[in-house]
VEXZATOR-240036 format. One record per residue (C-alpha): residue number from 1; x, y, z; residue in three letters. Coordinates in steps of 0.02 Angstrom, whole numbers, plus 50000, padded with zeros to 5 digits. Layout:
VEXZATOR-240036
[r NUM,[X,Y,Z],Ala]
...
END
This chain:
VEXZATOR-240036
[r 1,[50000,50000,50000],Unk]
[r 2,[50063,50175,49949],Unk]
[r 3,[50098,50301,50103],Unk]
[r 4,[49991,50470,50117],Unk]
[r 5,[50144,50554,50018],Unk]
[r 6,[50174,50445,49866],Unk]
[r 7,[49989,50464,49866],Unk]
[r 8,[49987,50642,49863],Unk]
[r 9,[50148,50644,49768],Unk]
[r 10,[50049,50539,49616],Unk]
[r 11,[49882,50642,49607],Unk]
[r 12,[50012,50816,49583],Unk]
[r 13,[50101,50737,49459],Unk]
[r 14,[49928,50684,49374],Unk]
[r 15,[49878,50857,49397],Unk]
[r 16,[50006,50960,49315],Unk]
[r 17,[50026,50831,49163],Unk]
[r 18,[49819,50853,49125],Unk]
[r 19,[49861,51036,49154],Unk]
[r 20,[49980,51011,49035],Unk]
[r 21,[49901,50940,48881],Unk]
[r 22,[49753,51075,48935],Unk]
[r 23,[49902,51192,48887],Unk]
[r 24,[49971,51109,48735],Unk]
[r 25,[49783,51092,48651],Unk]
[r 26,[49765,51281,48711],Unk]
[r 27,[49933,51346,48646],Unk]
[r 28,[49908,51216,48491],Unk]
[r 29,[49758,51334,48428],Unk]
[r 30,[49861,51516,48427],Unk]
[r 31,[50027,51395,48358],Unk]
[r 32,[50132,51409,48521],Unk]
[r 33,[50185,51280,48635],Unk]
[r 34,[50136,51278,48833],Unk]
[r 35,[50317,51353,48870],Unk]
[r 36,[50233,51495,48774],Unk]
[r 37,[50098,51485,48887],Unk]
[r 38,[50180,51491,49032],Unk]
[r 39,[50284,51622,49013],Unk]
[r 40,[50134,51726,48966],Unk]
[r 41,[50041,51686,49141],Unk]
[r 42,[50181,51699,49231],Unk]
[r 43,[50223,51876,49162],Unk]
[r 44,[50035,51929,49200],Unk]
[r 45,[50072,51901,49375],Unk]
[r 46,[50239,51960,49427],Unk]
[r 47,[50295,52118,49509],Unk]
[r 48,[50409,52239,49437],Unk]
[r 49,[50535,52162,49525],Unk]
[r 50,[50494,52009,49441],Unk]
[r 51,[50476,52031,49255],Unk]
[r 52,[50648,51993,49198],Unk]
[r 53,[50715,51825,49112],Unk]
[r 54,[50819,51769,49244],Unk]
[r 55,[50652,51784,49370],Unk]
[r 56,[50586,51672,49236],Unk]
[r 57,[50710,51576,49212],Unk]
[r 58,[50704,51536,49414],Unk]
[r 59,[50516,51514,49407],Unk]
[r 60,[50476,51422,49288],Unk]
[r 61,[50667,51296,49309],Unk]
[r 62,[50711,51301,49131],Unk]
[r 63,[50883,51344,49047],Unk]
[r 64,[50932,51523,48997],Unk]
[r 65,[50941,51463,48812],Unk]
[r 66,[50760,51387,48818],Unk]
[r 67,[50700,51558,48914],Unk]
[r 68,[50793,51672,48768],Unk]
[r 69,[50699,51570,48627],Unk]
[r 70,[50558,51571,48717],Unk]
[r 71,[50547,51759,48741],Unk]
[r 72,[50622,51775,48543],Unk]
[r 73,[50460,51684,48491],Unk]
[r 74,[50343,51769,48592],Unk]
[r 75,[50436,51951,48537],Unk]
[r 76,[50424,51924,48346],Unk]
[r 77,[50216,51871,48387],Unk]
[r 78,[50205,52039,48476],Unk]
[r 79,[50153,51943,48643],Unk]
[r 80,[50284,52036,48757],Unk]
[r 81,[50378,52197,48749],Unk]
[r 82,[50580,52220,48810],Unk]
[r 83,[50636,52358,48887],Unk]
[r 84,[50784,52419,48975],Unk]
[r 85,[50756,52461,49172],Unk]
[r 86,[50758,52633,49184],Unk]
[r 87,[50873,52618,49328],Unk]
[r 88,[50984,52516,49274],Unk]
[r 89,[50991,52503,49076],Unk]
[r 90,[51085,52329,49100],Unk]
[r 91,[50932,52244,49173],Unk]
[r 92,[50811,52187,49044],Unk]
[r 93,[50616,52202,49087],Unk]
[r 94,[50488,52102,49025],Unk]
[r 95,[50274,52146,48998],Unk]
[r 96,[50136,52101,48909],Unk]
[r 97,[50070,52196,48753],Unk]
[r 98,[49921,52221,48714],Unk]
[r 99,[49880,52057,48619],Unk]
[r 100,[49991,51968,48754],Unk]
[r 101,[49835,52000,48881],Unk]
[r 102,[49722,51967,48754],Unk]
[r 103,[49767,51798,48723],Unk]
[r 104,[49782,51743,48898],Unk]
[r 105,[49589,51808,48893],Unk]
[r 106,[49538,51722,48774],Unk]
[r 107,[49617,51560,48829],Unk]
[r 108,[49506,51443,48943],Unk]
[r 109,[49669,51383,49044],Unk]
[r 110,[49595,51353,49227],Unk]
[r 111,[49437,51379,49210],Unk]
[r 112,[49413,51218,49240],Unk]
[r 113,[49487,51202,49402],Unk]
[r 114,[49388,51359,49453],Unk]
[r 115,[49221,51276,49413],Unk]
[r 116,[49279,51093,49497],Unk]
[r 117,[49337,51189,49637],Unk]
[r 118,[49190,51278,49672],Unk]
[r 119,[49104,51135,49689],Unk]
[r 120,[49208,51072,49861],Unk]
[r 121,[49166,51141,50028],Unk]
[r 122,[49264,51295,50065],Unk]
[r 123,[49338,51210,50213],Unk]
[r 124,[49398,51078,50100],Unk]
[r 125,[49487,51178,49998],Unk]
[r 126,[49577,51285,50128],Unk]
[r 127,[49651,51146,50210],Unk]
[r 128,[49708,51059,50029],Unk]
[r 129,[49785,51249,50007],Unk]
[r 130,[49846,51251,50166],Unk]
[r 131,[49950,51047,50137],Unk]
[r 132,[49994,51101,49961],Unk]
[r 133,[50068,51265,50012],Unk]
[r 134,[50172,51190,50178],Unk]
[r 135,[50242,51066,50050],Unk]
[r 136,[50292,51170,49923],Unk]
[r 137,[50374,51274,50017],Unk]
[r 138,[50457,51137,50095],Unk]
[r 139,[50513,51067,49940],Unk]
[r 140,[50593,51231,49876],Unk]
[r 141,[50675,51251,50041],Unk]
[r 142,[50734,51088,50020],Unk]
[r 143,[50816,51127,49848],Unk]
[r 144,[50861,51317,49872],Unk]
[r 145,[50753,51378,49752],Unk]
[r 146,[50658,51562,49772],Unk]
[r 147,[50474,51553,49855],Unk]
[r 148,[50400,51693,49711],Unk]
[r 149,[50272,51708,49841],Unk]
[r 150,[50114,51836,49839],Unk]
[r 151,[50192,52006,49883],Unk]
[r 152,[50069,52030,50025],Unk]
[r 153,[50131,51882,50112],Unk]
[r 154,[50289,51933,50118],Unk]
[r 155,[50396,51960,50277],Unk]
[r 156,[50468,52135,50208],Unk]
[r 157,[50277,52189,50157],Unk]
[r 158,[50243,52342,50286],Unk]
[r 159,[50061,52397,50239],Unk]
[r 160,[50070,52595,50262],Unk]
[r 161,[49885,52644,50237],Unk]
[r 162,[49724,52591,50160],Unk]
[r 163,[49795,52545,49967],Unk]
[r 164,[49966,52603,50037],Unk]
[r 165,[50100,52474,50069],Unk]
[r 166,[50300,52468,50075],Unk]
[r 167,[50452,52352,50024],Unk]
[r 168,[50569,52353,50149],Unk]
[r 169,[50693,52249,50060],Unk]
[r 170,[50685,52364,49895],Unk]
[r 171,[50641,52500,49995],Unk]
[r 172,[50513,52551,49879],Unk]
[r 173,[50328,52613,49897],Unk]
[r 174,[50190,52491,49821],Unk]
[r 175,[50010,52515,49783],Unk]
[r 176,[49856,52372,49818],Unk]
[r 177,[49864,52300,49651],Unk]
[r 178,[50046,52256,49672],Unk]
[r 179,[50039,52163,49845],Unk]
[r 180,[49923,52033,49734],Unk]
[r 181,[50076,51996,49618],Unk]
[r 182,[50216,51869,49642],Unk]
[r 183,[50375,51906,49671],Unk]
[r 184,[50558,51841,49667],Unk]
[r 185,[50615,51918,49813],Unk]
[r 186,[50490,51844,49922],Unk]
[r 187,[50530,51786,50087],Unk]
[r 188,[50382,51691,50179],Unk]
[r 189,[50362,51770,50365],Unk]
[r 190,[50446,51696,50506],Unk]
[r 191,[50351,51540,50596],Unk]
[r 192,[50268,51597,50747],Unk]
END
């Protein structure tokens, strides 16, 4: 008989490979491969601190070389714009254009899960949130990776007002929307 975590282990692996030919039949019908995909949801959600390749080359555990064509592809089908951080003109930033957020609108990608979810007790699905999130964060403990957490959660989030908030690693003011983003330089807040 399997143990709790091979069990667990097996239906996330099942997950994420449906999820994934959800995303190749998705990507299949604009000519771009889930890579593509991914990219493009990931870039909807990061931070400004986030939106560079080697962010997305962290999140998403691919080589630089697959990330560059990636973002070559994506470029020259006017999904994502490149610009050079206005701070530092060495740093490469990455966002959506126009079309770029109206593909990912027009995709169906998780709307699924929203309607299956729905249909679980709300109790239910905080506590699977609660075992998924205490192991993935275990796991990328574990192997050093970055937690790209939701800014809000973040130890160095100091909320300042009503909509008002403040990074006190980057020392830098944020606004509401941006708390709901992920971020690379996310550090989960101390166990109590």
């Amino acid at each position: 008989m399997k143990s709790q975590a091979l069990t667990l282990f097996d239906l996330v692996e099942r997950l994420s490979l449906l999820t994934r030919a959800d995303l190749r039949q998705a990507g299949a019908a604009q000519g771009l491969q889930p890579v593509h995909l991914q990219v493009l949801f990931y870039l909807n959600q990061a931070n400004r601190f986030s939106n560079t390749p080697q962010a997305l080359t962290e999140y998403l555990g691919l080589t630089k070389g697959t990330v560059s064509q990636t973002l070559l592809v994506l470029a020259r089908r006017r999904l994502i714009s490149r610009y050079a951080d206005p701070r530092d003109g060495r740093v490469v930033r990455l966002i959506l254009t126009e079309g770029g957020t109206t593909l990912l609108k027009t995709l169906s990608a998780g709307s699924a899960w929203r309607d299956i979810v729905q249909t679980a007790s709300p109790a239910r699905v905080s506590s699977a949130m609660v075992v998924l999130r205490q192991v993935l964060s275990q796991v990328q403990a574990q192997s050093g990776k970055r937690t790209f957490g939701l800014c809000g959660s973040c130890r160095y989030n100091r909320r300042l007002g009503p909509r008002s908030y403040f990074c006190e690693l980057m020392q830098e003011k944020l606004g509401s929307p941006e708390v709901r983003r992920i971020c690379r330089e996310h550090a989960p807040p101390p166990a109590d």
